[in-house]
N, C-alpha and C positions, 0 to 999 in steps of 0.2 A: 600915316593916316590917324586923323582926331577921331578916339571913340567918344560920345557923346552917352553920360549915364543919366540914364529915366527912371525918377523917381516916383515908382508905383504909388506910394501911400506918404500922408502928410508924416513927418518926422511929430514927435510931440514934444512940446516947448520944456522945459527946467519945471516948471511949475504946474504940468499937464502929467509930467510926469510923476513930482510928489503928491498931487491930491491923487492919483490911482494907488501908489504905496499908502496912502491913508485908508483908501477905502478897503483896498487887501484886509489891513490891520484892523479895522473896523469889522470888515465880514468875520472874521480870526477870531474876534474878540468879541462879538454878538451872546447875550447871553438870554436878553427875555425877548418875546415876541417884535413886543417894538424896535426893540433896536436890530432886529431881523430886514425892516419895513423897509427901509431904502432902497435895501439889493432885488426886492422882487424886481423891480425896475432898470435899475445898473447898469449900461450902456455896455458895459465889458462882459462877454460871457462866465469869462476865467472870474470876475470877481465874485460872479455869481455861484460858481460852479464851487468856489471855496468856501462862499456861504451855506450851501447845501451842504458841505461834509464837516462843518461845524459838528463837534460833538453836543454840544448845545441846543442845536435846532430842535424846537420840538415838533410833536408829531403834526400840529398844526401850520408849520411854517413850511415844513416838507413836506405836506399836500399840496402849499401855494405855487413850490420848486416844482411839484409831478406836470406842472402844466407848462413850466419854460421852452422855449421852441428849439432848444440846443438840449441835444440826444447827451452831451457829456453834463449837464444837470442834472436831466431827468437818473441817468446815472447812476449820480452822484446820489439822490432820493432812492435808488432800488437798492443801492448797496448799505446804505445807511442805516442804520441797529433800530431803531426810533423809530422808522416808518411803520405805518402803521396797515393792517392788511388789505384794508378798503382802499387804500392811497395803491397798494402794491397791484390791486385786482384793476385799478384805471391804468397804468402801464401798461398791460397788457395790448398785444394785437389783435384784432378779433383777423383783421387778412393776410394769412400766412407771407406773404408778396411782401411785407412791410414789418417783416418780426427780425428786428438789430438787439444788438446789444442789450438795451435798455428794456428789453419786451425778456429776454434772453436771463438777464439777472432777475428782472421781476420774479419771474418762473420759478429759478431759483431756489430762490427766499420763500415762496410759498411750497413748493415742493418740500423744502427742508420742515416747513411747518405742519405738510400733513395734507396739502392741499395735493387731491389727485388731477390729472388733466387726461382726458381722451385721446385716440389715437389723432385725434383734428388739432389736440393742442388746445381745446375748449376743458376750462375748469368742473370739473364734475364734482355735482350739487347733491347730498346726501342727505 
């Protein structure tokens, strides 16, 4: 008996494949805002996700990362040295029901800073 193999997803061509190595190396290599600009948009999450942990990013490009729809960016912006704490405090979950990872680091990094949270998990304002 013929098994017949289904190909889930398009294969990428020779040349599909070196502009993503480019743009990797691109996000890698981003050093001023502009040259950050491309990847807000980046079709690849991962290329995005490696432009967030750019040591370079400044704290204004890793506010534009807090808002990417993939939880491994947003991430990638909590764990980041740069962010900055108002970028850290939008992270946040305000509905327990919906606090991953990324709500979970935010926390984190502002705990480590001095920020207290309530027994709700709500930031307490002094």
């Amino acid at each position: 008996m013929q098994t017949e193999r289904i190909d889930m997803g398009k294969r990428k061509t020779p040349e599909e494949r070196a502009d993503e190595e480019r743009r990797y190396a691109r996000a890698s290599a981003a050093r001023t805002d502009d040259e950050f600009e491309p990847f807000f948009t980046d079709p690849n999450q991962a290329i995005r996700n490696v432009a967030a942990l750019n040591p370079d990013a400044s704290a204004a490009v890793l506010d534009r990362f807090a808002d990417d729809r993939f939880w491994s960016v947003r991430f990638a912006v909590a764990e980041h040295p740069t962010t900055t704490r108002e970028t850290l405090l939008r992270l946040l979950e305000a509905d327990p029901r919906r606090r991953g990872v990324v709500h979970h680091a935010a926390r984190a990094r502002l705990e480590a800073e001095g920020v207290r949270f309530d027994e709700d998990g709500v930031t307490v304002i002094e």
